[in-house]
C-alpha positions in Angstrom: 6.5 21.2 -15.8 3.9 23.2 -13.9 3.9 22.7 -10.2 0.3 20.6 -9.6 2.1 18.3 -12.6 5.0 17.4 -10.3 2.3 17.3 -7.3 0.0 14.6 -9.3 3.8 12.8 -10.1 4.1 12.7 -6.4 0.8 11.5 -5.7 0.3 8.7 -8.3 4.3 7.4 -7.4 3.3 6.9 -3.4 0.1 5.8 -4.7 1.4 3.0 -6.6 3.8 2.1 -3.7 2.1 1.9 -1.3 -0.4 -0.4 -2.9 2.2 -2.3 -3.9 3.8 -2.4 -0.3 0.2 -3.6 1.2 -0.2 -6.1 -1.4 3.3 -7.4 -0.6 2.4 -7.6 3.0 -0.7 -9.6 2.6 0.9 -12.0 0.5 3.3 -12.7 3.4 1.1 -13.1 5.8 -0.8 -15.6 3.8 1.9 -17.6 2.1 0.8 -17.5 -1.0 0.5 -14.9 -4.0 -2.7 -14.2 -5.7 -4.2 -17.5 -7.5 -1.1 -19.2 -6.1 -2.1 -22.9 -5.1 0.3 -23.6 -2.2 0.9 -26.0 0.2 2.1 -23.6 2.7 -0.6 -21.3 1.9 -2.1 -20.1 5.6 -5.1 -18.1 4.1 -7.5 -17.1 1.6 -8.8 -14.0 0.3 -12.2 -12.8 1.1 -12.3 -9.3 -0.5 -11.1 -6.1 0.0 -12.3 -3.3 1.9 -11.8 0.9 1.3 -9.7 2.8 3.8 -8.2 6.2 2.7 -5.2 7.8 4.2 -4.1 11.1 4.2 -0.9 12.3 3.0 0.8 15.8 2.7 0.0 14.9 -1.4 -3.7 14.6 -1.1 -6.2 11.5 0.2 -5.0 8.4 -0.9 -7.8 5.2 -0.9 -6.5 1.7 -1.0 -8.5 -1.5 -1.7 -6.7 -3.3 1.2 -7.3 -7.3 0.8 -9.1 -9.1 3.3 -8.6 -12.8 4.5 -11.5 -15.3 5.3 -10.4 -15.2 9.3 -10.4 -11.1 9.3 -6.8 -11.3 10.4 -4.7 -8.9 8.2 -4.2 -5.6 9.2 -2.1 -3.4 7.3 0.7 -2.6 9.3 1.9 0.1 6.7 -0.9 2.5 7.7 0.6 2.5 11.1 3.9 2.8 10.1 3.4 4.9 7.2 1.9 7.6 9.5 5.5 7.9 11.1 7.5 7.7 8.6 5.5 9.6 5.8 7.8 12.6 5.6 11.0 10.5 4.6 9.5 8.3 2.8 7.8 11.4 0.4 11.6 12.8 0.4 13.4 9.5 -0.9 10.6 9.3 -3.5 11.8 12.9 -4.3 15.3 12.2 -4.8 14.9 8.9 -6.7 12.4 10.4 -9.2 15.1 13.6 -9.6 
C-alpha cells in the first residue's frame, strides 16, 4: 500500500463519519429521521447547504441539512475543530 493510498483511506473513513455524525445530529434535533412521519417530529427539512472543513487529510465538504426555521447548526464543526487530532488517531487504530 503506497502512502497517498492509506492517506485517501483516511480521508474517505472521516469523510463518511462525519457525515454520518451530522446527519445523526440533525435527526435529533428534529425528532424524526428522513421521510419519518412522526408525531414528535419538531421540524422539517428545507435543504442542505455546502460548508467545507479543513482537516490535517485534506478539505472535506459536507451537504449539511437545513430545517425550515434555520435552526440547526452543526455543532460537530465546532467540536470537531478541537478534537480533530484524537479523533484522526482512533480512526487510525480501529482501521489497523
Amino acid at each position: 500500500m503506497e502512502i497517498n493510498e492509506g492517506e485517501d483511506l483516511l480521508r474517505n473513513l472521516v469523510e463518511w463519519k462525519l457525515k454520518e455524525l451530522i446527519e445523526m445530529e440533525f435527526n435529533e434535533q428534529i425528532g424524526a429521521e428522513r421521510y419519518e412521519r412522526s408525531e414528535e417530529r419538531l421540524g422539517y427539512r428545507d435543504g442542505f447547504r455546502k460548508r467545507d472543513l479543513f482537516t490535517r487529510v485534506g478539505r472535506i465538504t459536507f451537504r449539511v441539512p437545513r430545517d425550515r426555521e434555520g435552526r440547526f447548526s452543526a455543532q460537530l464543526f465546532e467540536h470537531y475543530q478541537h478534537s480533530e487530532k484524537a479523533l484522526l488517531q482512533a480512526l487510525q487504530e480501529s482501521y489497523l
